[in-house]
C-alpha positions in Angstrom: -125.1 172.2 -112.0 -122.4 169.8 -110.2 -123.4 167.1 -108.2 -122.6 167.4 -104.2 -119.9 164.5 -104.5 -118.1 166.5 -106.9 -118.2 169.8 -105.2 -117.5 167.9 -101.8 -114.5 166.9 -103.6 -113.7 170.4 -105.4 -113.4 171.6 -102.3 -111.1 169.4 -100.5 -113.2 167.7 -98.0 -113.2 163.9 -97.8 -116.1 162.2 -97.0 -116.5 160.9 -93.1 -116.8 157.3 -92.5 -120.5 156.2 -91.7 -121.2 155.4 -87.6 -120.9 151.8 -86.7 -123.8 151.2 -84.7 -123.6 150.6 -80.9 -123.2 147.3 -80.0 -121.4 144.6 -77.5 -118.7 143.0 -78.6 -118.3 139.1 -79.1 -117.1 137.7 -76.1 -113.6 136.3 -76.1 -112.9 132.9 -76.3 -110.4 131.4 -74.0 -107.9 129.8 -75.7 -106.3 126.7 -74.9 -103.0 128.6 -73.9 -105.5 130.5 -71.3 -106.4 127.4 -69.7 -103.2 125.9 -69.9 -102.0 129.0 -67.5 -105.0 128.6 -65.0 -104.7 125.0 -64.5 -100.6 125.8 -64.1 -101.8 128.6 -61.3 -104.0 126.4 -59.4 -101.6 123.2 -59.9 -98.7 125.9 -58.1 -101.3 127.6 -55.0 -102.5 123.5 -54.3 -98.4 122.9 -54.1 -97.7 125.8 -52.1 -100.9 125.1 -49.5 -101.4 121.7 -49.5 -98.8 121.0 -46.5 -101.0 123.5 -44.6 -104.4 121.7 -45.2 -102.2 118.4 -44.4 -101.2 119.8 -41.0 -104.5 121.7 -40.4 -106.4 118.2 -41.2 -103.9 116.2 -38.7 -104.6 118.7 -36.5 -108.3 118.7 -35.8 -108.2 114.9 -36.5 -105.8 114.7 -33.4 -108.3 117.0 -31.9 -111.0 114.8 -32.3 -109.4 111.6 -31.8 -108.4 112.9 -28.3 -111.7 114.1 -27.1 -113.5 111.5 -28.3 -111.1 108.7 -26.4 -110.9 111.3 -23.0 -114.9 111.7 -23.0 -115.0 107.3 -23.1 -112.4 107.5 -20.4 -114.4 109.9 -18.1 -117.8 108.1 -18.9 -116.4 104.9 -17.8 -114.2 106.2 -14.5 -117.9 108.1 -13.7 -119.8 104.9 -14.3 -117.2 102.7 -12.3 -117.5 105.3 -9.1 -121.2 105.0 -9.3 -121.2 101.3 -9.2 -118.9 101.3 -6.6 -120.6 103.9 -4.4 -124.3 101.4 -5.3 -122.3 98.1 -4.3 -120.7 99.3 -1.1 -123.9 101.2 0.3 -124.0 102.7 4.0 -122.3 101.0 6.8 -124.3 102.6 9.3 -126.8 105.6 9.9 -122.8 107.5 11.6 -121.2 106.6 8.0 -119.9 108.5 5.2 -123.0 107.5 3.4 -125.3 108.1 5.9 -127.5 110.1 4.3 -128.7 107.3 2.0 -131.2 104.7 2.9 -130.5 101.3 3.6 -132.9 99.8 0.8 -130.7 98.7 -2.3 -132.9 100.1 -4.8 -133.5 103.7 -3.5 -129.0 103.7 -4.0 -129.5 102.1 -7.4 -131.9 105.0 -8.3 -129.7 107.9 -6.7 -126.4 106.5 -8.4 -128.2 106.6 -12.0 -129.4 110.2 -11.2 -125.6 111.1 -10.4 -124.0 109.0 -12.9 -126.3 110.9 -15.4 -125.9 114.4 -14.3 -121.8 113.5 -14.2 -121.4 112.2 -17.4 -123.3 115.0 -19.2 -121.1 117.9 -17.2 -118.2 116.1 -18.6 -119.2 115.2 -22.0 -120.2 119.0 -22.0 -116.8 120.5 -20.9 -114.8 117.8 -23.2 -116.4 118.5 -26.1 -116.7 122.1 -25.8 -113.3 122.6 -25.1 -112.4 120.4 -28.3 -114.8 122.4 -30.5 -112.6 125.9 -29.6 -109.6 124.1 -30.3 -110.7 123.2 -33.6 -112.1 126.8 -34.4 -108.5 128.2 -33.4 -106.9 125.3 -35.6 -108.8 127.2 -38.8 -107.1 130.4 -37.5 -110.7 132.0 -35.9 -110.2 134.9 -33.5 -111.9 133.2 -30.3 -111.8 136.7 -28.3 -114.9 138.3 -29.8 -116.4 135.1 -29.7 -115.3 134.4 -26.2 -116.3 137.9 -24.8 -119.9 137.6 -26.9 -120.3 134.2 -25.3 -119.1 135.6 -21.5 -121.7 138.7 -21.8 -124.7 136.9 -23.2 -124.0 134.0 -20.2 -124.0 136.6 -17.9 -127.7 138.5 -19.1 -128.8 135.1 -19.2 -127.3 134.3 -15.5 -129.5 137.9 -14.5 -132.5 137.4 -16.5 -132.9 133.3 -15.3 -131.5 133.6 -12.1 -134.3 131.3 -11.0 -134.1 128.6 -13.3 -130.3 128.4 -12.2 -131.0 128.7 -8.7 -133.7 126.0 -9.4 -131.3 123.6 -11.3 -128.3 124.1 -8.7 -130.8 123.1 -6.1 -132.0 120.3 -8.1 -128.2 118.8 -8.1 -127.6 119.3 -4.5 -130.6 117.4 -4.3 -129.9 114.7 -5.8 -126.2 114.5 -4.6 -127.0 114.5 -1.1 -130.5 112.6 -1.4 -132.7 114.5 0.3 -135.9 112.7 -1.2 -136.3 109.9 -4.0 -139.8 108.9 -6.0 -142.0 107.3 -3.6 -141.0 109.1 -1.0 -143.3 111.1 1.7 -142.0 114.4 2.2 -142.9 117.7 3.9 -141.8 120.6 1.1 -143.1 123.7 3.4 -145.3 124.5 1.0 -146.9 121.2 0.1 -146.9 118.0 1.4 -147.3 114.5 -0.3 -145.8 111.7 -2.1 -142.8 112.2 -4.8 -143.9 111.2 -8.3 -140.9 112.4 -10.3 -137.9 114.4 -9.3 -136.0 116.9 -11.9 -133.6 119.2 -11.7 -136.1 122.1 -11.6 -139.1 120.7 -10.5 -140.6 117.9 -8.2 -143.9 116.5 -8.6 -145.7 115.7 -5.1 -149.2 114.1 -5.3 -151.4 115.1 -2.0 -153.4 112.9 0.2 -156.3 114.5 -1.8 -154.7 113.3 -5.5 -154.0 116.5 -6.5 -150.7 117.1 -8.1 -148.2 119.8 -6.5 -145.7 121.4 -9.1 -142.6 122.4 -6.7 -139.6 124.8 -7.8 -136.5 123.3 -5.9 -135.3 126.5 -5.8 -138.8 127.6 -3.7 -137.7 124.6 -1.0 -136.3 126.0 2.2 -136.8 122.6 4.2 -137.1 119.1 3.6 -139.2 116.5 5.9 -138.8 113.1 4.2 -141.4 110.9 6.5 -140.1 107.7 4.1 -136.4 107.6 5.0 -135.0 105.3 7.8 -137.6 104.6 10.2 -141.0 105.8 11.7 -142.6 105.8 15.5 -145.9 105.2 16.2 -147.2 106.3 19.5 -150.5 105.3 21.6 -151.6 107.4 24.5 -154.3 105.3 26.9 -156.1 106.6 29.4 -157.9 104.9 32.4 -159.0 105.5 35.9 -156.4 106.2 38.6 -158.4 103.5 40.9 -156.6 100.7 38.2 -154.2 98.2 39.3 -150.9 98.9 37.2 -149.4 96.5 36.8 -152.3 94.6 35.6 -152.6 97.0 33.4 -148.8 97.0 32.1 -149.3 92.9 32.0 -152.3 93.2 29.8 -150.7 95.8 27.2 -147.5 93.2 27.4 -149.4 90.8 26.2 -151.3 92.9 23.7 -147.6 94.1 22.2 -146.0 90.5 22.1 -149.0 88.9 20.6 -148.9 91.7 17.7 -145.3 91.4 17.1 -145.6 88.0 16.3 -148.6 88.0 14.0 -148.3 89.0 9.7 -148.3 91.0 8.0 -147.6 93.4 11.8 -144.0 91.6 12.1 -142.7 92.7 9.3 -144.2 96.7 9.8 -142.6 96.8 13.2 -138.9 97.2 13.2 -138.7 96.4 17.4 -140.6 95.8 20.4 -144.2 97.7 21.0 -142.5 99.0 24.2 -144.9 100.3 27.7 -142.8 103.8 28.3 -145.3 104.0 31.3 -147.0 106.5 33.0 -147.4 110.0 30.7 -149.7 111.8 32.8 -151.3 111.8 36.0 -154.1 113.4 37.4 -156.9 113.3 40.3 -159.2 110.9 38.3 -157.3 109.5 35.1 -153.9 108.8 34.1 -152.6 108.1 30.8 -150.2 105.4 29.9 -147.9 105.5 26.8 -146.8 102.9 24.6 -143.9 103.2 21.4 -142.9 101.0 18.6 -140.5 101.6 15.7 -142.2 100.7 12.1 -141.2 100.4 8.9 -141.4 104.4 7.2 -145.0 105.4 6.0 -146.8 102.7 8.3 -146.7 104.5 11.8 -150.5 105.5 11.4 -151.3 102.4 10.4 -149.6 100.8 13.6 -151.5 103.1 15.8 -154.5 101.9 14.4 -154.1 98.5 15.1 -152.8 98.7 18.2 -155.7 100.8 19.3 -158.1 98.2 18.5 -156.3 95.8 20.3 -155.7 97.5 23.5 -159.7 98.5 23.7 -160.4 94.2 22.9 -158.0 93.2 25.8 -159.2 95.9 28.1 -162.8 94.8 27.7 -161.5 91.1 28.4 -159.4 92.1 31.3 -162.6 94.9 32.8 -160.1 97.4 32.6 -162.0 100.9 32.1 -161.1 103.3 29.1 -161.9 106.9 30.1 -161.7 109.6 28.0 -160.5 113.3 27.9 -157.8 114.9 29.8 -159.8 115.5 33.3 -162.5 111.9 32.6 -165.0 112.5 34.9 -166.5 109.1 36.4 -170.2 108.3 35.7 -172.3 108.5 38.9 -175.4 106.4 39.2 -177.8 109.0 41.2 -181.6 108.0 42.2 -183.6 110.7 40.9 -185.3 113.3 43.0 -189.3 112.6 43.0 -190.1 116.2 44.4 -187.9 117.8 41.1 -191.1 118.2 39.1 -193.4 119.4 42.3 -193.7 122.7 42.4 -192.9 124.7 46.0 -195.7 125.2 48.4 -197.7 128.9 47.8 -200.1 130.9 50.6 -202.6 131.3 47.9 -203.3 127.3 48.2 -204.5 128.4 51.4 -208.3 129.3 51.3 -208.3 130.9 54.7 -205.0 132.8 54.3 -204.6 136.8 54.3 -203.3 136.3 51.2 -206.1 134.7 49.1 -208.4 137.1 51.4 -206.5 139.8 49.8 -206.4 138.5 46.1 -210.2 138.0 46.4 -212.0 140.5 44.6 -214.2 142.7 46.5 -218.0 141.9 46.5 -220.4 145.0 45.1 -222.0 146.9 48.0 -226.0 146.9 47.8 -227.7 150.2 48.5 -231.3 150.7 49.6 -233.9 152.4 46.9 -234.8 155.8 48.0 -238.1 156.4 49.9 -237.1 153.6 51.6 
């Protein structure tokens, strides 16, 4: 018997090459002609861009220089205006200015409120504009962004409508000076002194201490009580029967003997002036008296002056009376027969009356068989 190679070979087939078994490949080595071509690519795309980065790079740089030097010059032409506006002041209550108030630091403190708001609006818009210019310089479509930017600022505009109606009050109000820390001011819907001013909110703290958070965009009205000047006014009333000029003599000499006296000379800002007569009527008449103060001290004027009109009225027997329609005091002897009671008919023992409220005595009848 043959053996299989032999008849394999008898009958003319060759034998098949064994499989190679499945398996990566060795990674090929780069050689150094490979990396002699890659360095020689990138060597050629650096040569062909690099006057492109050089321009691009001059470019922003200019950019940059340029805002940088036009923000400085804006911050320093804003901060020159605001020193000028703070050194000049207002000339008079009919002035350009007129809406500040006379006292030196109040215009210090709204000139550092503008300068601020100023310089950040500019330093804002400068630099903004440079950062677009440096996103178009690296060849950036700015439409999309643009358009994206002008749609999501006008959602925002809907959706916070109050928070920018409360900041775009909050600038007015600081532009035109409506009110200033420290100030007294009527809001409308609280009143009380300002503790801090913001572009969205002002603090007020009440006569109570409380603390009243206010919206600028919620104020309709402002009365600032602290700006300028105050007037305090005294109403007195006596008896028509007084002399008047004795009294006008006495409240003379009340109003120039206060105006000369500290710490009330430097709280009144003119004369305690006698208007005169206010009122009259069949038993009183009321006389009024004015005086300009310093603002916020008004009440405290009236005080004073009250107290001193009631001492020199005493010295001078002048008579306070009180209320609209003062009644005079009458002195009347008292009746001795108020407490007696009237006269009756049953006090009488004879009369028909008591005869009739008697009771009637029992009849006696006689015992029969009598």
């Amino acid at each position: 018997m043959s053996s299989l190679p032999a008849a394999l070979l008898a009958a003319g087939a060759s034998p098949s090459p064994s499989p190679s078994p499945s398996g990566s490949t060795a990674p090929a080595v780069p050689t150094l002609q490979d990396a002699q071509e890659s360095a020689t690519n990138a060597a050629s795309w650096v040569e062909q861009n690099w006057s492109t980065w050089l321009a691009m790079g001059l470019q922003i740089l200019l950019v940059v220089v340029v805002a940088v030097a036009l923000r400085a010059v804006v911050r320093r032409a804003i901060t020159q205006l605001i020193d000028r506006m703070n050194r000049s002041g207002p000339s008079g209550e009919a002035g350009a200015l007129g809406g500040l108030l006379v006292n030196a630091e109040r215009r210090r403190q709204r000139a550092a409120a503008i300068g601020s708001v100023l310089r950040s609006v500019a330093s804002f818009l400068i630099l903004g504009t440079a950062a677009l210019m440096v996103l178009g310089t690296f060849k950036i479509n700015l439409a999309p962004l643009l358009a994206s930017a002008g749609v999501a600022g006008v959602a925002i505009g809907f959706g916070a409508r109050n928070l920018v109606t409360d900041f775009l009050s909050g600038v007015f109000m600081i532009l035109e000076d409506q009110y200033g820390v420290g100030d007294v001011i009527d809001a409308g819907v609280a009143t009380g002194e300002v503790i801090e001013v913001g572009l969205r909110v002002t603090k007020l703290r009440g006569d109570s201490g409380e603390i009243w958070y206010v919206r600028n965009g919620e104020v309709k009205r402002i009365g600032n009580l602290s700006q300028g000047w105050a007037t305090a006014g005294v109403d007195v009333t006596v008896k028509a029967s007084e002399d008047l000029d004795r009294v006008k003599a006495t409240l003379d000499e009340v109003a120039e003997k206060m105006s000369k006296e500290e710490p009330w000379n430097e709280l009144l800002w003119g004369q305690v002036e006698v208007l005169g007569l206010d009122s009259v009527l069949i038993d009183s008449m009321v006389v009024r008296l004015s005086a300009r103060t310093m603002p916020g001290k008004s009440v405290t004027v009236e005080r004073e002056l009250r107290w001193r009109i009631k001492r020199a009225f005493d010295a001078a027997s002048i008579r306070i009376v009180g209320g609209a329609t003062a009644v005079e005091d009458q002195q009347e002897t008292p009746d001795p027969t108020v407490a007696v009671a009237a006269p009756s008919a049953y006090s009488n023992a004879d009369s028909p009356q008591t005869a009739a409220a008697s009771p009637i005595a029992p009849q006696r009848t006689a015992p029969p068989g009598k």
